[in-house]
Steps between C-alpha positions, in 0.01 A plus 500: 500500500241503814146478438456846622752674247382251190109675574610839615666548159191304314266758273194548354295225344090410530457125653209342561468670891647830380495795773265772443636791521449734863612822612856539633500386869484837787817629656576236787405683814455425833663158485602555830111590653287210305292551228335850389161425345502699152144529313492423171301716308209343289534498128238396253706220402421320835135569602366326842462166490198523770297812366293423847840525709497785795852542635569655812855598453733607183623155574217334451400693154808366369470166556118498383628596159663140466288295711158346392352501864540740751519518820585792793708241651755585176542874644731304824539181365886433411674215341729397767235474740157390248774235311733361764816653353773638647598643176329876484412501111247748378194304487473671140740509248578526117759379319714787372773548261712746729675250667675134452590177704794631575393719752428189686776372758444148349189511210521098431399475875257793486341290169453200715370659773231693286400140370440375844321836640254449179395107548500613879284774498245426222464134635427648871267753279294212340476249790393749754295830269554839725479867330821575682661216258476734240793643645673179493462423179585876387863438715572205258353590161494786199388502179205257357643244829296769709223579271424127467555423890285760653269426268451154592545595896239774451264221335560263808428742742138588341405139486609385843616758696817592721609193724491578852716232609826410263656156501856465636591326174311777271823585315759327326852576274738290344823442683753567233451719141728488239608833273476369135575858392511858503563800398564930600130514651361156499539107490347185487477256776346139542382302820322217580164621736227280660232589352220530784177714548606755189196644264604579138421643151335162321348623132348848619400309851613412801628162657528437875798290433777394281472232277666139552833455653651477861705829392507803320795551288501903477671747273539855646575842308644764761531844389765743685235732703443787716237596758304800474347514866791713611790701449749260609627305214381175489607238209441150492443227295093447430348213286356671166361150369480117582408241332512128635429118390389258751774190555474192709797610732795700514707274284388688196670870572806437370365383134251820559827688556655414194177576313529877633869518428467452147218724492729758610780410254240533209405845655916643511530331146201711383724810577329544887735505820503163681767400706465098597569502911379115553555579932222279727474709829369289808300617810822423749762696289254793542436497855856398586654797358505779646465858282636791584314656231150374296257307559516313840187304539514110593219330315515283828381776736207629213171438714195408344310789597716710619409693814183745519 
């Protein structure tokens, strides 16, 4: 049995990255036009982040609801052109419960690619602090991943400022990710990142960096979501939660792999849906084959700033 008919027919079951549940995705229109911008409404359930924030357009209300600083740049700004992806994603999205990998043309390959957009976009984010990033890192992350991130972006920014001039080497992503498991709406994946010019959550605080190690062995939790910028249905892969353990090289990952598999075999003994998938997806076999459906972005061509 494929991977895509063992998860489609997967069920129920809380893990540790669980989905939260979302609103049934819009009737796809106007697939053929581009995206429709569709306001969502406010609720009390998701107040501004920035009660200072003055947006111009509907557009722009939206997105101050999830991001801490705002900006009118965020009433044009778009991810393709702010984050140097050919891939139009919603630059917000939540997971959702409506829909499964197996909507995806090829969801192992849309896992791996989710893992490299996050390291890629949140590293970029961290070595060179812009509002606009807060796009960036909305593209690759939900959940607490998001919370956490713009958080620690938003801190950056109000002790040193944007930087007007970004390094050609700002960003970085691992070249391969392996699957250790998944199942109807989400999975767990491992890579081994370098850990460069990242901030994180140290005891309450902050740290500028990550501690000891040449590398950053990673564990990611993608959730199944959907955007909510438009009425074109948009689902992708996002990462919900990461956690990470600094290594003296890459030699590691496959001992950290095994590590995660069993975690995921004590989760489908405990009665939750797990299939083991154990599939390493590299840079190359992404880029080198060609999708007539999905996602179609080459890691290779993501810029480092994109183009504004």
């Amino acid at each position: 049995m494929t991977l895509v008919a063992i998860i489609a027919t997967a069920c129920g079951g809380d893990s540790p990255a669980s989905a939260v549940e979302s609103p049934a995705p819009p009737a796809a229109t106007g697939l053929d036009s581009g995206p429709v911008v569709e306001v969502a409404s406010a609720t009390a359930t998701l107040p501004p982040l920035d009660p200072s924030a003055d947006p111009r357009t509907p557009l722009g209300e939206l997105r101050a609801r999830y991001l801490p600083v705002w900006t009118s740049e965020f009433d044009w700004a778009f991810p393709p052109e702010v984050c140097g992806s050919d891939w139009p994603l919603d630059a917000i999205a939540e997971p959702t419960s409506a829909a499964g990998a197996a909507v995806l043309e090829d969801p192992v390959v849309a896992m791996a690619l989710s893992v490299m957009r996050y390291e890629h976009l949140v590293s970029r984010s961290m070595a060179e602090p812009d509002v606009l990033e807060q796009l960036c890192v909305a593209v690759a992350t939900v959940g607490s991943a998001r919370a956490e991130t713009l958080d620690i972006l938003a801190s950056r920014l109000l002790r040193i400022g944007p930087t007007p001039d970004p390094a050609p080497d700002a960003s970085s992503y691992p070249d391969e990710v392996t699957i250790v498991a998944a199942g109807l709406t989400r999975a767990v994946a491992v890579a081994c990142a370098i850990p460069g010019p990242r901030a994180g959550l140290v005891d309450g605080g902050l740290s500028e960096a990550d501690p000891g190690g040449s590398r950053r062995l990673g564990a990611y939790f993608l959730v199944v979501s959907r955007g909510v910028e438009d009425s074109v249905v948009d689902i992708s892969f996002r990462v919900s939660e990461m956690t990470a353990a600094p290594a003296d090289g890459c030699a590691e990952l496959e001992a950290w792999a095994d590590r995660w598999s069993q975690r995921a075999r004590e989760w489908a003994d405990a009665g939750d849906i797990w299939t083991v998938v154990d599939r390493t997806v590299t840079v190359e076999e992404i880029c080198d084959v060609p999708r007539a459906d999905g996602p179609s972005d080459c890691p290779l061509d993501w810029s480092p700033r994109g183009d504004r």
